[in-house]
N, C-alpha and C positions, 0 to 999 in steps of 0.2 A: 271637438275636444276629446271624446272619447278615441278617436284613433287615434290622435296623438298621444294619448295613454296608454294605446296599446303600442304602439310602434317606443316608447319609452321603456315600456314592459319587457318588449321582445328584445330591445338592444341590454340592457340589464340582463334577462339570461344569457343572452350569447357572453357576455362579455365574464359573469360568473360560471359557467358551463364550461369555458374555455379557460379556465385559470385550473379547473380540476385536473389530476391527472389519474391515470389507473381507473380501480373501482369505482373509486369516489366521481368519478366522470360519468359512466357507464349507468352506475346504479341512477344516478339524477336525471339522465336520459332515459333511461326506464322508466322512470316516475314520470314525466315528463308527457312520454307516449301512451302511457296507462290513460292520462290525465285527459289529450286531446282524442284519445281513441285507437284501441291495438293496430288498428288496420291502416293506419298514420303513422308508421315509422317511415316512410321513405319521405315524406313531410317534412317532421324532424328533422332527421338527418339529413335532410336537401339546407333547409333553415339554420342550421347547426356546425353545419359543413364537416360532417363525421361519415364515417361506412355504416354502412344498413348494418353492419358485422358487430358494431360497437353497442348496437343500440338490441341484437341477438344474443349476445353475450351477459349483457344485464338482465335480458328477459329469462334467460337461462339458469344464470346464478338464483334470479328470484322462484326461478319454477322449483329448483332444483334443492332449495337452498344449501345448497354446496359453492363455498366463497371461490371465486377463480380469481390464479394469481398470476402475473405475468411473469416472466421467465426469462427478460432481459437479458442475464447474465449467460443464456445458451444462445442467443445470437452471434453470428459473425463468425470467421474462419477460425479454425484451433490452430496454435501457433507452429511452427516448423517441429519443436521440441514435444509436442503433446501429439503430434500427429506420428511424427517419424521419433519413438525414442531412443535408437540406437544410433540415431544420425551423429550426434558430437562425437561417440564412439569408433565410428568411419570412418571422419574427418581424421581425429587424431591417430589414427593406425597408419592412414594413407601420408601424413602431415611429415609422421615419426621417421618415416623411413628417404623423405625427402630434404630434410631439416641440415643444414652448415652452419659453421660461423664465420662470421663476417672474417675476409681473408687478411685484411692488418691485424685482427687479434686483440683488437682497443676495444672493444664491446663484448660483453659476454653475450649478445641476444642472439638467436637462431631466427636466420633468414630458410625459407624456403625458395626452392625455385621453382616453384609452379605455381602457374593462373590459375583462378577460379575455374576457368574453363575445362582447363586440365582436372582437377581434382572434380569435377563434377562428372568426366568423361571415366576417370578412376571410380567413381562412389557407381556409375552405371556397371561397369565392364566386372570390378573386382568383387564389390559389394551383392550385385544383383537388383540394384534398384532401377526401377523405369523412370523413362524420362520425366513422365507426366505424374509420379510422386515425388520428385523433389523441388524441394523447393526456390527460387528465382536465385539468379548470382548476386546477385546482392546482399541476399537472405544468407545464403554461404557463405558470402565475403563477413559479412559481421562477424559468424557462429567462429569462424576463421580467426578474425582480431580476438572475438571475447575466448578463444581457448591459447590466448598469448602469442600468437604466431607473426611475425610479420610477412609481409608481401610483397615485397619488393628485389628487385633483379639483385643479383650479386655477380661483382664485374671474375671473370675469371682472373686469375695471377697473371702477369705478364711475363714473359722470360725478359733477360735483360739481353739488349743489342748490342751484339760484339762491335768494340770498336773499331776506327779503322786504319787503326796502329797495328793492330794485335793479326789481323789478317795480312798485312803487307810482312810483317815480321817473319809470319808463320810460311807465307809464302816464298821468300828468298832461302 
C-alpha cells in the first residue's frame, strides 16, 4: 500500500512538474532535490526527464539569488533585413536600372528582366557581397516581389513579316 502511494505520489509530480514552464519549473526542481538530497540531482532529473542543466540553474538562481530569465526572443537566425541592412537598398539600385514595361503598353507595371540568379551574381560582383552572406534565392525572390518588382520574362517586340506580295513586287 505504501508503494503504491508512492508510485501515485511520483506520477502526480511528474505530471505537476511538467505543466511548469520557465522559473517556475526549475525553482520546484530545486526544491525537489534540496528535498531528496543535493547529491541527487542526476536522480531527479533521470525521474523528471529534464537536464542536470535545469535542475543547476535553479540551484543557481537560489544560491545566487539573482532571478534568471530565459531569453527566448534571441534564439534562432536574424532575419535577411536585420542581418544584411542595406540589402533591399542593392536590390532596388541593381532592380532600377534593369526595369521596362511591358511592350503592348496595357499595364503600367515594370517587368524586369533578370533572375534571381542574376541579380544575386550582381549583389556579389557590384555590391561586394560574399556568397556565404546573402541570403537563399528564395529569400531574394520575396525581398524582390515585396519591393514591387515583378519577375517575369518579357517577350521582346517582333518585327513584322514582310509579305509575299511586297517582295515579288519589289523584285520585278
Amino acid at each position: 500500500m505504501v508503494t503504491q502511494w508512492f508510485h501515485n505520489c511520483k506520477e502526480f509530480l511528474k505530471g505537476t512538474v511538467s505543466s511548469l514552464k520557465g522559473s517556475h519549473k526549475w525553482m520546484a526542481l530545486t526544491k525537489l532535490t534540496k528535498e531528496v538530497g543535493r547529491g541527487e540531482s542526476m536522480l531527479v532529473a533521470r525521474t523528471f526527464q529534464v537536464s542536470q542543466n535545469t535542475i543547476a540553474k535553479g540551484m543557481r538562481e537560489v544560491e545566487t539569488g539573482v532571478e534568471i530569465t530565459d531569453q527566448f526572443h534571441e534564439r534562432g537566425r536574424l532575419w535577411a533585413g536585420e542581418k544584411l541592412p542595406g540589402l533591399l537598398k542593392d536590390i532596388q539600385a541593381i532592380a532600377d536600372g534593369q526595369c521596362q514595361t511591358n511592350p503592348s503598353f496595357k499595364t503600367e507595371k515594370l517587368y524586369m528582366r533578370l533572375t534571381v540568379r542574376e541579380i544575386r551574381k550582381q549583389l556579389i560582383w557590384e555590391k561586394g557581397y560574399t556568397d556565404e552572406e546573402l541570403p537563399t534565392f528564395q529569400t531574394i525572390h520575396t525581398k524582390v516581389n515585396g519591393l514591387g518588382y515583378t519577375l517575369k520574362k518579357v517577350k521582346k517586340a517582333k518585327p513584322l513579316k514582310k509579305s509575299s506580295k511586297r517582295t515579288r513586287s519589289s523584285a520585278n
